[in-house]
Each structure stands twice: as structure tokens, then as C-alpha cells.
C-alpha positions in Angstrom: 52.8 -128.5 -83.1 49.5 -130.4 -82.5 46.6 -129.8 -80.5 47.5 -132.3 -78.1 51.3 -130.8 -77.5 49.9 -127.4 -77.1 47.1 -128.0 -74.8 50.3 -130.0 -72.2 52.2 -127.1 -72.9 49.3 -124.5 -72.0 49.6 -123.0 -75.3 46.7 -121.1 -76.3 45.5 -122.1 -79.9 43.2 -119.3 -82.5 42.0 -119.8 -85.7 40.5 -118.2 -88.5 36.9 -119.2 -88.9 34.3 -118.8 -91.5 35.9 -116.8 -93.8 35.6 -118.8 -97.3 32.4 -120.2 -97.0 30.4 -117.9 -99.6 34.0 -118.6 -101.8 33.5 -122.4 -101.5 30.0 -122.3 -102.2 30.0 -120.3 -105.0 33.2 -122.7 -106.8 31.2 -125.5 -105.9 28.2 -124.4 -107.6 30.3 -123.3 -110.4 31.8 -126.7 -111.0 28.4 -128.3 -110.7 27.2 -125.7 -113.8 30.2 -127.1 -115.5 29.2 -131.0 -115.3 25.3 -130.3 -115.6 26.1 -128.3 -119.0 29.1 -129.1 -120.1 30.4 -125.9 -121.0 34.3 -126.6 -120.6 33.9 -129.3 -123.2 31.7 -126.7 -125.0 34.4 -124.1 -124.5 36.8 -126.4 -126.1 34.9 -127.4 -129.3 34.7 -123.6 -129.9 38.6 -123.1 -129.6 38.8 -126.0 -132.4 36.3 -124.4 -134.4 34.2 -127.1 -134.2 30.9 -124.6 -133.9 32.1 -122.6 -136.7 32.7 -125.2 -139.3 28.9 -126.7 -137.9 26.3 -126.4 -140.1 23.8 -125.6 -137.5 23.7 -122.2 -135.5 23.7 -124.1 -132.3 26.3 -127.0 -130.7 24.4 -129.1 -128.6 26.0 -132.7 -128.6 26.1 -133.1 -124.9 22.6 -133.0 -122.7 22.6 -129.7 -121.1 20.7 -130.3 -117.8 18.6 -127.8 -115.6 19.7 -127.6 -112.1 15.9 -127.4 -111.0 15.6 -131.0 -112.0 18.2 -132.4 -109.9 19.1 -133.9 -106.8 22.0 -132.5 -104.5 23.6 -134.7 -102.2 25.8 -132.6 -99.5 28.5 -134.7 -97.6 29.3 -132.6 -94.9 27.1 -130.5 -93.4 29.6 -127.9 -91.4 29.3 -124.0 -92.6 30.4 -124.9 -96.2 28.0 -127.6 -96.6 25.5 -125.3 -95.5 26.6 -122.3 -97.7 26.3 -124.6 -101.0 22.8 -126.3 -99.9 21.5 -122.5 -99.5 22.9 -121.8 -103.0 21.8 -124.8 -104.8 18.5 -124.5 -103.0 18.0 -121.3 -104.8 18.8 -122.1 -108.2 15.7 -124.2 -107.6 17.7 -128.0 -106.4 16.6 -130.0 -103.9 19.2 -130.8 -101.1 20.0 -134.6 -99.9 21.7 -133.9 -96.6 23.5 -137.3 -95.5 23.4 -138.2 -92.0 27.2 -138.9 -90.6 28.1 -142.7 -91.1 27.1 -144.9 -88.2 24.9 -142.5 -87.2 20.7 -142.5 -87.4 19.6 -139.8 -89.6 18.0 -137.2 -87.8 14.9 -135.6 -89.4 16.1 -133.4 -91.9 19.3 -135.9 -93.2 19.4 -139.2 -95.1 21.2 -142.4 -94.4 24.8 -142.0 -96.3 23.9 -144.9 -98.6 20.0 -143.4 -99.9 22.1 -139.9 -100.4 24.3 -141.6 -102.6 21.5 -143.2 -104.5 19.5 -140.5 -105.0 21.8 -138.0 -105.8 22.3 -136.9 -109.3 25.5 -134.8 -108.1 27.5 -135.4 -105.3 29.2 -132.7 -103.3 31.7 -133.3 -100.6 32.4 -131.7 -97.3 34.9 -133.7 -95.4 38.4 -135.2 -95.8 38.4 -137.6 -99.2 41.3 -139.6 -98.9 43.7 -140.2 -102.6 41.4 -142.9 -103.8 39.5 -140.7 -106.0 42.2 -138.6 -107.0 43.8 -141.8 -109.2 40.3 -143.1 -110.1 38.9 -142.5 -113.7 35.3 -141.2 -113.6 35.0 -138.8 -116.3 32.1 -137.1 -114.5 33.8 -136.4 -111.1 36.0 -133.0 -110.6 38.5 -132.5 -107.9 40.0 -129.5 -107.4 43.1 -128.6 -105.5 42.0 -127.3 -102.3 41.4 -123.4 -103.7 37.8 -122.8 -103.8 38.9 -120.5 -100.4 41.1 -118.4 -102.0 38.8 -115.6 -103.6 40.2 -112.1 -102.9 37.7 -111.6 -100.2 38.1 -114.9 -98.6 41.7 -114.1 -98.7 41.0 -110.5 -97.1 38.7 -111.8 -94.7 41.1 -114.5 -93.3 44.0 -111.5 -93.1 40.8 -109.6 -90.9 39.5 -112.2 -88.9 43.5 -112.9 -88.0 44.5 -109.1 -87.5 41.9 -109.0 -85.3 42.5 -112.3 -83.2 46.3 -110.3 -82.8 44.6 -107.5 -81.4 42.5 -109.0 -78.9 45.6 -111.4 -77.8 47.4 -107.7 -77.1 44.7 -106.9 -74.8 45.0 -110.8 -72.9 42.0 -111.8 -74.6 41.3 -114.8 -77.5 39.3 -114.7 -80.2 38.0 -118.2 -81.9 39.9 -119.4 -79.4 40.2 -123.9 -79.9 42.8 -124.6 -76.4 
């Protein structure tokens, strides 16, 4: 049922809030470790035995950047946004907010178009339509939707939702949308 249907219907609408975002922040961070070093390719010449069989005590093929010398550009700026620019702000990046399209930038946010030239990695916020999915860029990594699903994000969605059942037992609505 959507929104719309419920709200004619005068069906009250929950929902779980906030319960993923240090989850999300911490896979996106992860997964921009993995492009800025390249340890999954890394990973993988080790498995073939490629450092073994070297003839130097190090494999360094691929530039191995520092995260401190790089520009983060956050699409979205909701609570996950926000989670990932706090992260990424302390492993010493600097944070590229982009204003929302057809919007002016405010004070603290670029226009979407400077973000997206100044960023060295882009990390996105907001519904990114199949495009991207079939596209071939070697350096971009999608990932199926399950940087929520951390044990405690998991346990703190089954919280959050015990509790909005409680409080609807006693008339009340918690995170309440209609």
C-alpha cells in the first residue's frame, strides 16, 4: 500500500529510522580503502602467488593513495551522508557536500557539477537509477543495497520496531510518517 492510499484510508504509517547509519558509513568507507589502495586486487595477486614468486619483499604495482590527500564528494546529505562525511573527515579527508540540483548552494555545499569535479571519490546518497549498474568504469563499486545489514543495524531495526509495537499498544506512534 502507498502513502497516498493509506493517508485516504486513515491508516497510520511507522517506520524504522536511523538504525544503519554507523553500518553504512563504515562499508562506505571500507569500499573507499578498497579503491584508494587497492587491496582486493592486492588480495588476489597474493592467492596467485604473484608476491611469493616476486623478487622484491614488497608488491606495490598499483598507487596506494592516502585518504588525507583526497577529496570526498557526498551526494546526499540525509543521516547517512552525514555519518560517512564525519568518518571520512577523521581519517583526515576533506568533504565536498553537493547542494541538491536546481538548488543554490547554501554556505557549507557546492553546486552538483564543482562536487563532481573536484572530487577524487564520489560517494552517493540518493536513488541511482540502472545506468551505472550496466556501465564499465573499472574504478566505480556498487554494492547491492547491504551496507545496513550489520548485526547491530539488524538488532537495532528489530528495537526501534519492537518498540514502535509497544507504543501503538498503548494508542501512541512512534516515528510516526501519516
Amino acid at each position: 500500500m502507498d502513502l497516498d492510499a493509506a493517508r485516504e484510508k486513515g491508516i497510520v504509517v511507522c517506520n524504522v529510522r536511523d538504525n544503519a547509519s554507523r553500518s553504512v558509513a563504515q562499508h562506505v568507507m571500507t569500499m573507499i580503502m578498497n579503491l584508494v589502495t587497492h587491496q582486493p586486487a592486492y588480495a588476489e595477486q597474493v592467492r596467485a602467488g604473484t608476491w611469493s614468486r616476486g623478487d622484491h619483499f614488497s608488491l606495490h604495482k598499483q598507487t596506494i593513495r592516502e585518504l588525507s590527500d583526497l577529496q570526498l564528494g557526498i551526494v546526499g546529505y540525509g543521516v547517512l551522508g552525514k555519518a560517512v562525511a564525519s568518518l571520512a573527515k577523521a581519517m583526515g579527508m576533506n568533504v565536498l557536500v553537493a547542494e541538491q540540483r536546481g538548488r543554490n548552494p547554501r554556505p557549507d555545499r557546492l553546486g552538483f557539477e564543482k562536487v563532481l569535479a573536484a572530487a577524487d571519490v564520489i560517494s552517493l546518497h540518493c536513488p541511482v537509477d540502472h545506468p551505472l549498474l550496466q556501465a564499465d568504469i573499472p574504478n566505480l563499486i556498487v554494492t547491492p543495497h547491504n551496507a545496513w545489514a550489520s548485526k547491530n543495524a539488524r538488532q537495532a531495526c528489530i528495537d526501534q520496531l519492537s518498540r514502535a509495537i509497544s507504543v501503538f499498544n498503548r494508542g501512541q506512534y512512534l516515528n510516526r510518517v501519516i
